[in-house]
N, CA, C and O atoms as a Tinker XYZ file with bonds, in Angstrom:
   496  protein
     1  N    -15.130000  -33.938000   28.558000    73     2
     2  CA   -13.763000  -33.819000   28.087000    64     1     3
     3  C    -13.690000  -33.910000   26.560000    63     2     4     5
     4  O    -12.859000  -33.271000   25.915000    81     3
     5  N    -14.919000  -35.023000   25.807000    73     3     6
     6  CA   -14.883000  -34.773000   24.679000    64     5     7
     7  C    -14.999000  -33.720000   23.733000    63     6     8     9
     8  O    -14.605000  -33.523000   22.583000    81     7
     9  N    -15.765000  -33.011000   24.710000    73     7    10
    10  CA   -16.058000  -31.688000   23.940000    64     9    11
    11  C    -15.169000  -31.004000   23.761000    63    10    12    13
    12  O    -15.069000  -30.574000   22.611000    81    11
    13  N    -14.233000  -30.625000   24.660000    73    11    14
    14  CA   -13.342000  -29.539000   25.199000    64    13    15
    15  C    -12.194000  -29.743000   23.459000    63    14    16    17
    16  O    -11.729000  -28.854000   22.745000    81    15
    17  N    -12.082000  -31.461000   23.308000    73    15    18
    18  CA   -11.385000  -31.768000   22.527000    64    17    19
    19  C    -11.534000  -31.816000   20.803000    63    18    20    21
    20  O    -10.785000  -31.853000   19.827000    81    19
    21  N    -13.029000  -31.789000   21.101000    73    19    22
    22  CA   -13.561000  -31.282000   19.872000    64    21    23
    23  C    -13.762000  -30.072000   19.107000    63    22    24    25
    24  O    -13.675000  -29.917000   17.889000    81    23
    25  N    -14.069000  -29.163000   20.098000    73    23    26
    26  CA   -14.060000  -27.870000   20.148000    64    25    27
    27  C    -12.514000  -27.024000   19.827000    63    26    28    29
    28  O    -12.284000  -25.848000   19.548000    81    27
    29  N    -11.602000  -28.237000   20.015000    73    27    30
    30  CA    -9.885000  -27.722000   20.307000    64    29    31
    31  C     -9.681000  -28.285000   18.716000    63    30    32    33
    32  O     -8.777000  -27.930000   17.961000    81    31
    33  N    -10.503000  -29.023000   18.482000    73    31    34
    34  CA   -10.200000  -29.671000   16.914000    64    33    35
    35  C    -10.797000  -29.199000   15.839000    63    34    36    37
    36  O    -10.524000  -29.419000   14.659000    81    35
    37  N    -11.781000  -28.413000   16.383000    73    35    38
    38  CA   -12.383000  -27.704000   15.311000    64    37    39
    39  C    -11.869000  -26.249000   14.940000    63    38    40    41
    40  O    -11.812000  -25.738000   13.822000    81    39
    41  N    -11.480000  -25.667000   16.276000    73    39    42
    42  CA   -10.725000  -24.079000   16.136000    64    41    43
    43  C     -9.451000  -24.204000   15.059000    63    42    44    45
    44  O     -9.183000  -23.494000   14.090000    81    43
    45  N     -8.681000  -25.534000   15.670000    73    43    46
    46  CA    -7.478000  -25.796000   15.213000    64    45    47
    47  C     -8.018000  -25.592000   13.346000    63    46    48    49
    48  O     -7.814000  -24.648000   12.583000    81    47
    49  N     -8.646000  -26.725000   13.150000    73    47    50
    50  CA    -8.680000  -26.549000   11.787000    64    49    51
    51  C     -9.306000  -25.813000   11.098000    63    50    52    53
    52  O     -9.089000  -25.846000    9.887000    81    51
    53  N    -10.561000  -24.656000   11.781000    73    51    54
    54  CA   -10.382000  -23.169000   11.267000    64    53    55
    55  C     -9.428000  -22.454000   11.285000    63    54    56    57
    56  O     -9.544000  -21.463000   10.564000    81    55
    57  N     -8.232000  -22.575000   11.988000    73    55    58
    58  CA    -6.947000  -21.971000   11.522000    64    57    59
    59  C     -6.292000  -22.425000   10.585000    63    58    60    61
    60  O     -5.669000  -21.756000    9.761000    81    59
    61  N     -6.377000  -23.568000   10.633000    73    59    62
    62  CA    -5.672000  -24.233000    9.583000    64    61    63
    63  C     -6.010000  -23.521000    8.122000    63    62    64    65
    64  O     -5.117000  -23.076000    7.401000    81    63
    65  N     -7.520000  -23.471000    7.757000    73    63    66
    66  CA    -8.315000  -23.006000    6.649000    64    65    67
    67  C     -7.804000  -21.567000    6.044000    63    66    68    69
    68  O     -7.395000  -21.320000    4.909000    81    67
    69  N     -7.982000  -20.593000    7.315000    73    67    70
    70  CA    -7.689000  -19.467000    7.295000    64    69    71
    71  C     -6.465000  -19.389000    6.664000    63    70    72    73
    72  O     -6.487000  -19.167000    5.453000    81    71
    73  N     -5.359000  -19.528000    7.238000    73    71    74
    74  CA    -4.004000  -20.091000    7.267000    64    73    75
    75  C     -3.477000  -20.112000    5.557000    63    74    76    77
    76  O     -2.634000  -19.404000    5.007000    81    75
    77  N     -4.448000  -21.357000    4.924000    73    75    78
    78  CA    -4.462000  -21.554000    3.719000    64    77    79
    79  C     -4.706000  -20.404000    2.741000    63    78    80    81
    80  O     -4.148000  -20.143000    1.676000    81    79
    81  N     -5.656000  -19.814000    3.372000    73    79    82
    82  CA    -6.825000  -19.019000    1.839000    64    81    83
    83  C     -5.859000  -17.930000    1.997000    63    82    84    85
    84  O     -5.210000  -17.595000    2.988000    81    83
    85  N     -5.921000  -17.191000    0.187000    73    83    86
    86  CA    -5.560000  -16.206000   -0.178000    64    85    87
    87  C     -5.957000  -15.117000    0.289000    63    86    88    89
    88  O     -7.188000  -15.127000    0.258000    81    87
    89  N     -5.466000  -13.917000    0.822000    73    87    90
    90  CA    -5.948000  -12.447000    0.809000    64    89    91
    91  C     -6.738000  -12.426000   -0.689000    63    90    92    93
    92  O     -6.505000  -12.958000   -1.775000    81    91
    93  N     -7.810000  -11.516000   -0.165000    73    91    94
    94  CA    -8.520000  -11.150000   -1.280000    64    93    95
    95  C     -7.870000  -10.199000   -2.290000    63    94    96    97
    96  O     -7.121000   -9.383000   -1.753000    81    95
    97  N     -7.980000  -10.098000   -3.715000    73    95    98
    98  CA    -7.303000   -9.356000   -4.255000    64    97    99
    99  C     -7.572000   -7.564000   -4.488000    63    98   100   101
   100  O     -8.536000   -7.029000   -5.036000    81    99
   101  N     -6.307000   -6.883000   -3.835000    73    99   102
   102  CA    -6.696000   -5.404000   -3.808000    64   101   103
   103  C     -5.928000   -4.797000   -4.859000    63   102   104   105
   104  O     -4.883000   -5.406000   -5.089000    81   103
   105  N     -6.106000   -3.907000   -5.479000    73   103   106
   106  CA    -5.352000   -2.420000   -6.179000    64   105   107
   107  C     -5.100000   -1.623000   -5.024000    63   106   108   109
   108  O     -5.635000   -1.504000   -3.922000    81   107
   109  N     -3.565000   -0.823000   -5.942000    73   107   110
   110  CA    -3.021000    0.504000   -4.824000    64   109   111
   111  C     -3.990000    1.145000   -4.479000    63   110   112   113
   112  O     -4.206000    1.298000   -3.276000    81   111
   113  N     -4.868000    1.714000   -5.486000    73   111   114
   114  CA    -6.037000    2.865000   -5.051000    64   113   115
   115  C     -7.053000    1.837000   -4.052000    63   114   116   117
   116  O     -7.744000    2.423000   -3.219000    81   115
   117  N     -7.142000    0.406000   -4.126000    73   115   118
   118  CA    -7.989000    0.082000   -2.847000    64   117   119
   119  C     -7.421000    0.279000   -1.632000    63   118   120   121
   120  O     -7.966000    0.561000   -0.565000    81   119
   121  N     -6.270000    0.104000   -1.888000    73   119   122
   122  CA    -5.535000   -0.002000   -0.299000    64   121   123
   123  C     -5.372000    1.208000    0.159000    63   122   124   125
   124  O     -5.596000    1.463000    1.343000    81   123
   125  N     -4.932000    2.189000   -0.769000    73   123   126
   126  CA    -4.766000    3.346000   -0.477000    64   125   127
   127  C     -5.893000    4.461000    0.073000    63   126   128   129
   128  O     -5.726000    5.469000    0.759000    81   127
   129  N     -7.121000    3.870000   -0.507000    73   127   130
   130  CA    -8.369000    4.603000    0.372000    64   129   131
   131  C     -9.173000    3.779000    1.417000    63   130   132   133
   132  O    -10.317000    4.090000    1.748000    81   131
   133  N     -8.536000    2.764000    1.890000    73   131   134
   134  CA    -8.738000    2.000000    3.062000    64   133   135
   135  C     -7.417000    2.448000    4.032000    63   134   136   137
   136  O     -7.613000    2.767000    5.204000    81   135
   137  N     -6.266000    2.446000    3.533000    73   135   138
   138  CA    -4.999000    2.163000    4.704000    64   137   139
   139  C     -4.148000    3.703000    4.709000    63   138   140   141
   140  O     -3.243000    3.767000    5.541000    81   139
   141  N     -4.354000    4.816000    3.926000    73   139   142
   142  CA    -3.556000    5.634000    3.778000    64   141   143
   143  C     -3.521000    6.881000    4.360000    63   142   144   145
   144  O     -3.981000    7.778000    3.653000    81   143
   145  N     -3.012000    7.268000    5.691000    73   143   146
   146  CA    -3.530000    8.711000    5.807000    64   145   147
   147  C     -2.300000    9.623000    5.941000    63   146   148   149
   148  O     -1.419000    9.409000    6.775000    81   147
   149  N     -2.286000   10.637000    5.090000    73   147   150
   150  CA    -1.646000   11.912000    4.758000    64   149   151
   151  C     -1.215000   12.461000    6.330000    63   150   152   153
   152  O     -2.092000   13.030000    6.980000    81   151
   153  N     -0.399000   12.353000    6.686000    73   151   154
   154  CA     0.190000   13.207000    7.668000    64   153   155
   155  C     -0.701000   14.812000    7.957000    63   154   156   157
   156  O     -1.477000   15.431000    7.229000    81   155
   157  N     -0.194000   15.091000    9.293000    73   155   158
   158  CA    -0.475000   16.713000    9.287000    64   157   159
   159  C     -0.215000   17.619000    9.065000    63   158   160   161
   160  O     -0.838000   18.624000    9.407000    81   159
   161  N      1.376000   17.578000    8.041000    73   159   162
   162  CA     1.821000   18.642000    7.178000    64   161   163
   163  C      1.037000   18.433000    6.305000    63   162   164   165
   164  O      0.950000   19.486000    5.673000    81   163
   165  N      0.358000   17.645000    5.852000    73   163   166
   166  CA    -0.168000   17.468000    4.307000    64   165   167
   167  C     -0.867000   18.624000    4.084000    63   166   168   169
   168  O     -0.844000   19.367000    5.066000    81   167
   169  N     -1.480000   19.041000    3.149000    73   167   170
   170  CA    -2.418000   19.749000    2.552000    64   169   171
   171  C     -3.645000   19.803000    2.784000    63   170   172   173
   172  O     -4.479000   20.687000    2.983000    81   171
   173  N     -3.608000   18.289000    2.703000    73   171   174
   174  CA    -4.800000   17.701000    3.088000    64   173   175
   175  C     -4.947000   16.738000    4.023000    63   174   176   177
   176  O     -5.305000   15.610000    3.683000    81   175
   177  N     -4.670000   17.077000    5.419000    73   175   178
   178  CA    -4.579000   15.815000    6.147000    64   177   179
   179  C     -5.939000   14.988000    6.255000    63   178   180   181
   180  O     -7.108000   15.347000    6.115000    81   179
   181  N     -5.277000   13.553000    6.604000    73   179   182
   182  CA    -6.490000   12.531000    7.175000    64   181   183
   183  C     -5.902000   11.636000    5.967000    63   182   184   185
   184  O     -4.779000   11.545000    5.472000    81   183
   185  N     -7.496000   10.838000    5.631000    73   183   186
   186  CA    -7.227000    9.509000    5.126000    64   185   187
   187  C     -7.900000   10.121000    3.374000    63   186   188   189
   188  O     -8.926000   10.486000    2.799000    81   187
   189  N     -6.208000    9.838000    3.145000    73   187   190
   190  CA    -6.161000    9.391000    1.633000    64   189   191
   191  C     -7.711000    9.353000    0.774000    63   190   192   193
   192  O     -8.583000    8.567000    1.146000    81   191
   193  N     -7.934000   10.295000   -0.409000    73   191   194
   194  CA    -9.266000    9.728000   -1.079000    64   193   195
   195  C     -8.810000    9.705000   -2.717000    63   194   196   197
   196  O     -8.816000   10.737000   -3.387000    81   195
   197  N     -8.489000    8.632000   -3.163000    73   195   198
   198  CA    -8.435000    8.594000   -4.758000    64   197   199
   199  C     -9.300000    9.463000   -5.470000    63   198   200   201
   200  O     -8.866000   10.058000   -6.456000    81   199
   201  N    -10.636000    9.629000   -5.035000    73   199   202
   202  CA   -11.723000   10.037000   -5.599000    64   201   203
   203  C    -11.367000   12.198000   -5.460000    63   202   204   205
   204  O    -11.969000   13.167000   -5.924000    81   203
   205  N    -10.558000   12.099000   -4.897000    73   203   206
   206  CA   -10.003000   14.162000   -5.167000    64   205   207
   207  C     -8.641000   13.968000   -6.196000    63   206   208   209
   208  O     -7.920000   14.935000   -6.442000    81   207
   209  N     -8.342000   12.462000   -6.831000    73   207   210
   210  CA    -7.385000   12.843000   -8.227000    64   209   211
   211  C     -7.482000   11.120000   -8.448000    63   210   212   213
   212  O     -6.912000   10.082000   -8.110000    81   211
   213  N     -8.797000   11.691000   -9.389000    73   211   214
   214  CA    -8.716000   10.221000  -10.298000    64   213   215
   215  C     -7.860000    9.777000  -11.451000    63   214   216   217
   216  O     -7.659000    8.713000  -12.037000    81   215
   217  N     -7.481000   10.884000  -11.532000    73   215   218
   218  CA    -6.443000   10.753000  -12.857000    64   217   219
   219  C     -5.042000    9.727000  -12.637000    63   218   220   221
   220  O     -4.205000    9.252000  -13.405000    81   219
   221  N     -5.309000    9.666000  -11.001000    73   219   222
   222  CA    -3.925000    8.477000  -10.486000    64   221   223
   223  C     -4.451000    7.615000  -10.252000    63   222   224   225
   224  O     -3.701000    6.868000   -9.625000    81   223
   225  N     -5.843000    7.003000  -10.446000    73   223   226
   226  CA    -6.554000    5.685000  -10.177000    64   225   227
   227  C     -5.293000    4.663000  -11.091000    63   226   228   229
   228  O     -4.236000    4.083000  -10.847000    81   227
   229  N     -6.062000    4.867000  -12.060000    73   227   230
   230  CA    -5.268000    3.951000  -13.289000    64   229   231
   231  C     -3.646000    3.931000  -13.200000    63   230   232   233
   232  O     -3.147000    2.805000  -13.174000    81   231
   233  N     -2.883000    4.892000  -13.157000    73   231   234
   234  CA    -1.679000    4.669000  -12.675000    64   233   235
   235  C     -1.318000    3.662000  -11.304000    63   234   236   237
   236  O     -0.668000    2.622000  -11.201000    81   235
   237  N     -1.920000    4.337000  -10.518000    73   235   238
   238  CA    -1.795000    3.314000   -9.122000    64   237   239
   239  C     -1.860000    1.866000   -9.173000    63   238   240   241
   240  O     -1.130000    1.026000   -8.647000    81   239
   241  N     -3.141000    1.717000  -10.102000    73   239   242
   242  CA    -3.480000    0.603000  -10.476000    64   241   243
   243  C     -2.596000   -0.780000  -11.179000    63   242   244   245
   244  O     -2.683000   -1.970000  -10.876000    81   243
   245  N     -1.893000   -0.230000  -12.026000    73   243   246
   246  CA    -1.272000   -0.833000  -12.587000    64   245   247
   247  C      0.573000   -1.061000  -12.041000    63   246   248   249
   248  O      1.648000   -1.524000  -12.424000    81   247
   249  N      0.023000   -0.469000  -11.087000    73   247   250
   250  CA     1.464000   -0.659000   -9.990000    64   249   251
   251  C      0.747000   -1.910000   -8.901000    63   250   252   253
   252  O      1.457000   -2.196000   -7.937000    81   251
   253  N     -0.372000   -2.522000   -8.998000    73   251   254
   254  CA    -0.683000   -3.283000   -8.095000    64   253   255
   255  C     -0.228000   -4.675000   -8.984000    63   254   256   257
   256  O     -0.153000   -4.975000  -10.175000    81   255
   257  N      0.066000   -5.436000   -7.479000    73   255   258
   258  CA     0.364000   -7.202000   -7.626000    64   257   259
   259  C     -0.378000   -8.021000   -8.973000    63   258   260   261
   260  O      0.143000   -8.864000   -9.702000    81   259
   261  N     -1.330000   -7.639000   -9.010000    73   259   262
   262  CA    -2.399000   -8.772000   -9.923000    64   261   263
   263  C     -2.315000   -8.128000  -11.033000    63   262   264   265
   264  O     -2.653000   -8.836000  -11.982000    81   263
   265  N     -1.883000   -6.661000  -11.428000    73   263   266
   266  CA    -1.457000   -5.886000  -12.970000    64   265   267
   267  C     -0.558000   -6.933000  -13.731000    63   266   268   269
   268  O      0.147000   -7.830000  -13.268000    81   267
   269  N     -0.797000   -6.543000  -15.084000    73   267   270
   270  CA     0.259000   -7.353000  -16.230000    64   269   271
   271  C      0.935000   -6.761000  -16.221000    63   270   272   273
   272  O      2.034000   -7.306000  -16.321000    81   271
   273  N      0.957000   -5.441000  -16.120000    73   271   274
   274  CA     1.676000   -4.309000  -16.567000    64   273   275
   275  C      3.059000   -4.490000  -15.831000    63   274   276   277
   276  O      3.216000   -4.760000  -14.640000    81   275
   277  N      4.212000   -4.246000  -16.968000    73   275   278
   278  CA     5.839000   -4.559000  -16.478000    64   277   279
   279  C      6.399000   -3.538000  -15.922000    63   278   280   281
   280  O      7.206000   -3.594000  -14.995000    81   279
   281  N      5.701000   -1.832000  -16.861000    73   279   282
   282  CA     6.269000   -1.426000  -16.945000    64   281   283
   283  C      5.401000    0.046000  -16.634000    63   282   284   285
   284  O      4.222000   -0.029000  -16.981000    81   283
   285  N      5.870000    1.534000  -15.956000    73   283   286
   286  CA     4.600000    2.385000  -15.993000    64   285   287
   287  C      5.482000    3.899000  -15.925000    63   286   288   289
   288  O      6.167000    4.375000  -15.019000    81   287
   289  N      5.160000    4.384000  -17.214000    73   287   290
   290  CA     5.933000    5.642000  -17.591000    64   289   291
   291  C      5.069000    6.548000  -16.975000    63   290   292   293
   292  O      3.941000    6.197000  -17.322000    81   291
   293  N      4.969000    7.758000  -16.076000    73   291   294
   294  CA     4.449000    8.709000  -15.867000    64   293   295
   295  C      4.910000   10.015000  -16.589000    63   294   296   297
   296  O      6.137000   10.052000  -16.486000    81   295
   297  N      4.528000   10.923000  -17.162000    73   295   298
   298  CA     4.960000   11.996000  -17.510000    64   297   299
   299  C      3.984000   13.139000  -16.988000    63   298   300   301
   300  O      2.806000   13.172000  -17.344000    81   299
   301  N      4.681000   14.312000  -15.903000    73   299   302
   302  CA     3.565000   14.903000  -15.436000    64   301   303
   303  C      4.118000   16.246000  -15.155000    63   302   304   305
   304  O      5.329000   16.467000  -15.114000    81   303
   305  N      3.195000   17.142000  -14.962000    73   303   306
   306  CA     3.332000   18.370000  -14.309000    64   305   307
   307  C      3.788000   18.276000  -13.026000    63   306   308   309
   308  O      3.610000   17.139000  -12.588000    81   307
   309  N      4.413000   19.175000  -12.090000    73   307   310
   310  CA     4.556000   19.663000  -10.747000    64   309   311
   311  C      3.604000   19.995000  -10.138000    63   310   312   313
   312  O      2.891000   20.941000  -10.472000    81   311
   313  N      3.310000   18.856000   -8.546000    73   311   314
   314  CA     2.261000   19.492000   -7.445000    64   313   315
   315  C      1.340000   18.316000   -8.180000    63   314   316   317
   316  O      0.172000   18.431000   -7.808000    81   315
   317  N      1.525000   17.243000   -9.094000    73   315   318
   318  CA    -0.218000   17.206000   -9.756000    64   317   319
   319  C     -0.390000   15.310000   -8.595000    63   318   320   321
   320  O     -1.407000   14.624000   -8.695000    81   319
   321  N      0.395000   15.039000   -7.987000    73   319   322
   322  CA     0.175000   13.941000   -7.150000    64   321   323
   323  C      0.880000   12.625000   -6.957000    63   322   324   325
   324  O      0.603000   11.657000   -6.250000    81   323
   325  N      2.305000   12.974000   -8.152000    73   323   326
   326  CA     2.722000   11.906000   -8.572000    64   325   327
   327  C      3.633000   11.102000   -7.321000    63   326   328   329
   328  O      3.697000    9.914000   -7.004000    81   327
   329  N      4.174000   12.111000   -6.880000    73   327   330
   330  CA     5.054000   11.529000   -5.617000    64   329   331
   331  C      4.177000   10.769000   -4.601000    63   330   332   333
   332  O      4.811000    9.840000   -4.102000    81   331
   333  N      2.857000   10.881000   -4.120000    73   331   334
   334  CA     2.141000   10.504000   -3.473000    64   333   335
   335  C      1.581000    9.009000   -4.155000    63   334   336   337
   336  O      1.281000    8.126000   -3.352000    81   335
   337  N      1.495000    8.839000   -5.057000    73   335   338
   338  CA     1.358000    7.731000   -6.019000    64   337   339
   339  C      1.779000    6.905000   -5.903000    63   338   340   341
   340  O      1.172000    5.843000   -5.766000    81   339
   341  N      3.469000    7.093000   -5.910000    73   339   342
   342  CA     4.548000    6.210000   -5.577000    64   341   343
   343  C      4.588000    5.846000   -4.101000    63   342   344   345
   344  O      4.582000    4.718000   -3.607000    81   343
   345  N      4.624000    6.909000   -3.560000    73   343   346
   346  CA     4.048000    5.861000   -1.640000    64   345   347
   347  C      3.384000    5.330000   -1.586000    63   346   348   349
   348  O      3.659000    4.235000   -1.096000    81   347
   349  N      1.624000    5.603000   -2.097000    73   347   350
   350  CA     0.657000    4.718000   -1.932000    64   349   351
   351  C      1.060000    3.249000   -2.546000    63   350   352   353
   352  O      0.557000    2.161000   -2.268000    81   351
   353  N      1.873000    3.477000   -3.251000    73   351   354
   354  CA     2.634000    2.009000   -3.867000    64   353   355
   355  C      3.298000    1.903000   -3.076000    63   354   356   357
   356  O      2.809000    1.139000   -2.244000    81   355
   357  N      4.531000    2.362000   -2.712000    73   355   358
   358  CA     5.019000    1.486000   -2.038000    64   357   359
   359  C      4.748000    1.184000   -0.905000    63   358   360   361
   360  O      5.647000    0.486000   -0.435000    81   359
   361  N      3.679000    1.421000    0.009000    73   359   362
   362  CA     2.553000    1.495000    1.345000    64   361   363
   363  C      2.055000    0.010000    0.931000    63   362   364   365
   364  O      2.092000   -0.897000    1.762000    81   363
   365  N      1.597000   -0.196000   -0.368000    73   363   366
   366  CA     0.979000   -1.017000   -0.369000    64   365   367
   367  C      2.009000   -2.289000   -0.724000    63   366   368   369
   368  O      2.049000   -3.337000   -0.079000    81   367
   369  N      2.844000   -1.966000   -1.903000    73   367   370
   370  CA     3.927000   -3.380000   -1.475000    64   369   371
   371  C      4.122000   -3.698000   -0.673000    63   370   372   373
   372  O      3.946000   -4.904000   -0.498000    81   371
   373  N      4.655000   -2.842000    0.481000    73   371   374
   374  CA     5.169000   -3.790000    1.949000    64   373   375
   375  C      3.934000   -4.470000    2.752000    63   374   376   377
   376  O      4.167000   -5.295000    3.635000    81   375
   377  N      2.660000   -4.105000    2.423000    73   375   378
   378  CA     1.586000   -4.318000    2.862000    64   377   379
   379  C      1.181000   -5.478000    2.381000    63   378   380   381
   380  O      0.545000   -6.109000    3.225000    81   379
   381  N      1.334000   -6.220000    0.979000    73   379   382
   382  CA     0.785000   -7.367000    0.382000    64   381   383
   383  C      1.770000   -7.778000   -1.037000    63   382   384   385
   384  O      1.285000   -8.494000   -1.913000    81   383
   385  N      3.336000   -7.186000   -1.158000    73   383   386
   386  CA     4.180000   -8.033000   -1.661000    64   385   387
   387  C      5.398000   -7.307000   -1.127000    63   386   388   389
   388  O      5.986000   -6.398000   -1.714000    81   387
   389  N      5.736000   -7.862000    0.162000    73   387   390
   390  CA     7.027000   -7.755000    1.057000    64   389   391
   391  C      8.311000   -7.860000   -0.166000    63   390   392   393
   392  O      8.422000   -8.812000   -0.939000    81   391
   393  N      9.143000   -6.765000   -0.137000    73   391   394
   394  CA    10.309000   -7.721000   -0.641000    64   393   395
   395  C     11.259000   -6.466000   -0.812000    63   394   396   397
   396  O     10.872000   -5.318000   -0.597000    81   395
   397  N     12.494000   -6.784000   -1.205000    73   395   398
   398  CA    13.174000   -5.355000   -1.463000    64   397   399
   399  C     12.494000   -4.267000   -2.770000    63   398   400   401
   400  O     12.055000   -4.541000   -3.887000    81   399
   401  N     12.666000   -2.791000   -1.946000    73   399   402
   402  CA    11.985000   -1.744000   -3.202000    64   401   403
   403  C     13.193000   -1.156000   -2.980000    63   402   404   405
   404  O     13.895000   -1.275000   -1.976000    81   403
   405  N     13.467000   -0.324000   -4.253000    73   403   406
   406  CA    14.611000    0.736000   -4.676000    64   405   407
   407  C     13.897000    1.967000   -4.976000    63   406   408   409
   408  O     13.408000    2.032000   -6.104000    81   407
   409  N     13.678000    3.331000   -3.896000    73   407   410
   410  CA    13.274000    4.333000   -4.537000    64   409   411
   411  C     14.424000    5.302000   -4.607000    63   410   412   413
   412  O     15.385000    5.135000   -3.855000    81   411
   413  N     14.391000    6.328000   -5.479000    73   411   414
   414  CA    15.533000    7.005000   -5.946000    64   413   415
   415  C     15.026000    8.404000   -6.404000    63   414   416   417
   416  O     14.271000    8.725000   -7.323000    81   415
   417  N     15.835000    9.293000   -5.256000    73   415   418
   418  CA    15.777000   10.796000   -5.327000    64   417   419
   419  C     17.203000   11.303000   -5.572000    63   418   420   421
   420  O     18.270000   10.915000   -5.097000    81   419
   421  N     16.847000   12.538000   -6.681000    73   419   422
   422  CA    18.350000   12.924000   -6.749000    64   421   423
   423  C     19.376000   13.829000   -6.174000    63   422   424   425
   424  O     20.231000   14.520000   -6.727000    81   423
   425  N     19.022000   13.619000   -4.702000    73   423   426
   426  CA    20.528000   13.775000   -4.062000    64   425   427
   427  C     19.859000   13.167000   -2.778000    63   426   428   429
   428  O     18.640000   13.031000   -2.678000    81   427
   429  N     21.074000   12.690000   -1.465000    73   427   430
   430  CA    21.202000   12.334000   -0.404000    64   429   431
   431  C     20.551000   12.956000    0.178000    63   430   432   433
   432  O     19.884000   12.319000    0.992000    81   431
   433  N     20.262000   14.881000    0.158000    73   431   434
   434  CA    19.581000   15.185000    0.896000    64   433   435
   435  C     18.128000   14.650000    0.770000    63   434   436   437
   436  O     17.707000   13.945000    1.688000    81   435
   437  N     17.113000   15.001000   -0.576000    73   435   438
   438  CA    16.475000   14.509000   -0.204000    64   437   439
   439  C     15.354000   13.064000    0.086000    63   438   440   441
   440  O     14.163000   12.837000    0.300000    81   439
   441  N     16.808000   12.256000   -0.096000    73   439   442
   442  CA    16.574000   10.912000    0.312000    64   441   443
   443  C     16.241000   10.799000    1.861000    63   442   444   445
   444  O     15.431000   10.046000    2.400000    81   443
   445  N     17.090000   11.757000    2.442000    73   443   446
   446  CA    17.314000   11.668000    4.240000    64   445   447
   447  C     15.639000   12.447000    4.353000    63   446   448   449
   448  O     14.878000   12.243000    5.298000    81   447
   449  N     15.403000   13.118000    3.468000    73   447   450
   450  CA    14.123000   14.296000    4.008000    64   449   451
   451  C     12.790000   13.429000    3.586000    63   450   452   453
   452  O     11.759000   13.599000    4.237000    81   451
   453  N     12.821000   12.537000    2.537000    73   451   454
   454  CA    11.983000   12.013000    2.013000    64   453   455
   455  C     11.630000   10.869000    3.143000    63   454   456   457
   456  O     10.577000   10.660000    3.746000    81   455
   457  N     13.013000   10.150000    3.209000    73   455   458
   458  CA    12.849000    8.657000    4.353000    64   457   459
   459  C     12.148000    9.009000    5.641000    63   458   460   461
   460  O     11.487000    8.164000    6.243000    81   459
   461  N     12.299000   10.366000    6.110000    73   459   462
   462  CA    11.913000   10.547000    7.497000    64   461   463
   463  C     10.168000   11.170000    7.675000    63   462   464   465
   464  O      9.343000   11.035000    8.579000    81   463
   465  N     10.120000   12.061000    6.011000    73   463   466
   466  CA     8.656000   12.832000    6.010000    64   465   467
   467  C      7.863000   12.049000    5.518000    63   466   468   469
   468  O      6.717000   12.115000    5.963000    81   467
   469  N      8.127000   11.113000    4.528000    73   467   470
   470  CA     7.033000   10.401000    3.483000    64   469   471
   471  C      6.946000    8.644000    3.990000    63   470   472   473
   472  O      5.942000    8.140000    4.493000    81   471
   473  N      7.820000    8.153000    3.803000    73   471   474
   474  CA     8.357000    6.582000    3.967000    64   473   475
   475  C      8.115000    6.482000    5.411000    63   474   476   477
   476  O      7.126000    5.783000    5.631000    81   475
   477  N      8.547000    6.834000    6.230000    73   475   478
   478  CA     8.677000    6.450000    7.713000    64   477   479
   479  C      6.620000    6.545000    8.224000    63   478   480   481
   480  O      5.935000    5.647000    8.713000    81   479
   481  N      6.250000    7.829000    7.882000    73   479   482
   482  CA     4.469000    7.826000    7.936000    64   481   483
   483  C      3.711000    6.793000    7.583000    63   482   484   485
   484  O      2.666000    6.672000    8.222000    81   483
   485  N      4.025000    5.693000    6.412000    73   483   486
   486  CA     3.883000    5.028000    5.642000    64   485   487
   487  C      3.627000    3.894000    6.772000    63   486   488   489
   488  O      2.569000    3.363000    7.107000    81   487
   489  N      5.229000    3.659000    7.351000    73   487   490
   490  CA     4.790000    2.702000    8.164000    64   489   491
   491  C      4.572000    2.223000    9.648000    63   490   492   493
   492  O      4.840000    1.124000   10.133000    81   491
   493  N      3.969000    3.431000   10.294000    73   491   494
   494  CA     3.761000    3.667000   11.529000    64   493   495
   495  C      2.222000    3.699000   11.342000    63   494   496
   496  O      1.487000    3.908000   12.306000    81   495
């Protein structure tokens, strides 16, 4: 019986431990080429690879939790990945800093087209 109780005291306080410790620390582009896969309209379906547009490493990056960075101006061409950027961010906020996000398209429509094609994939 002692055992049973020891064994019940030891699990317990490997949960306990677990419980405690921090997630290890990730960037968007980690999460995003571990957790991200492009739908089957995509272009490119399957799972997400930073490494076919590195040029959004560093951007992504500095949209992650552990960045200093306050603040992150993009200025870009059309088609070059930027919208996808911003999901993999926000994929990864709800993923490892829960809290309210504000994204903003300019008109209703395609807020309704965006929420259902991009956002909703995100979190299924």
């Amino acid at each position: 019986m002692t055992d049973i109780i020891d064994q019940t005291i030891k699990l317990i306080e490997e949960a306990w431990r677990r419980g405690l410790s921090t997630p290890p620390a990730m960037t968007v582009s980690e999460w995003a080429d571990g957790s991200r896969m492009l739908p089957a309209e995509n272009a490119e379906p399957g799972p997400w690879r930073t490494a076919r547009v590195p040029y959004l490493r560093e951007i992504m990056d500095q949209l992650s939790v552990g960045s200093a960075t306050e603040q992150v101006v993009f200025m870009k061409g059309a088609q070059t990945g930027g919208t996808e950027a911003a999901l993999n961010a926000i994929g990864y906020w709800i993923d490892h800093a829960p809290g309210s996000i504000l994204a903003v398209w300019p008109s209703i429509d395609m807020v309704r087209r965006n929420s259902r094609t991009r956002i909703e994939p995100l979190i299924v």
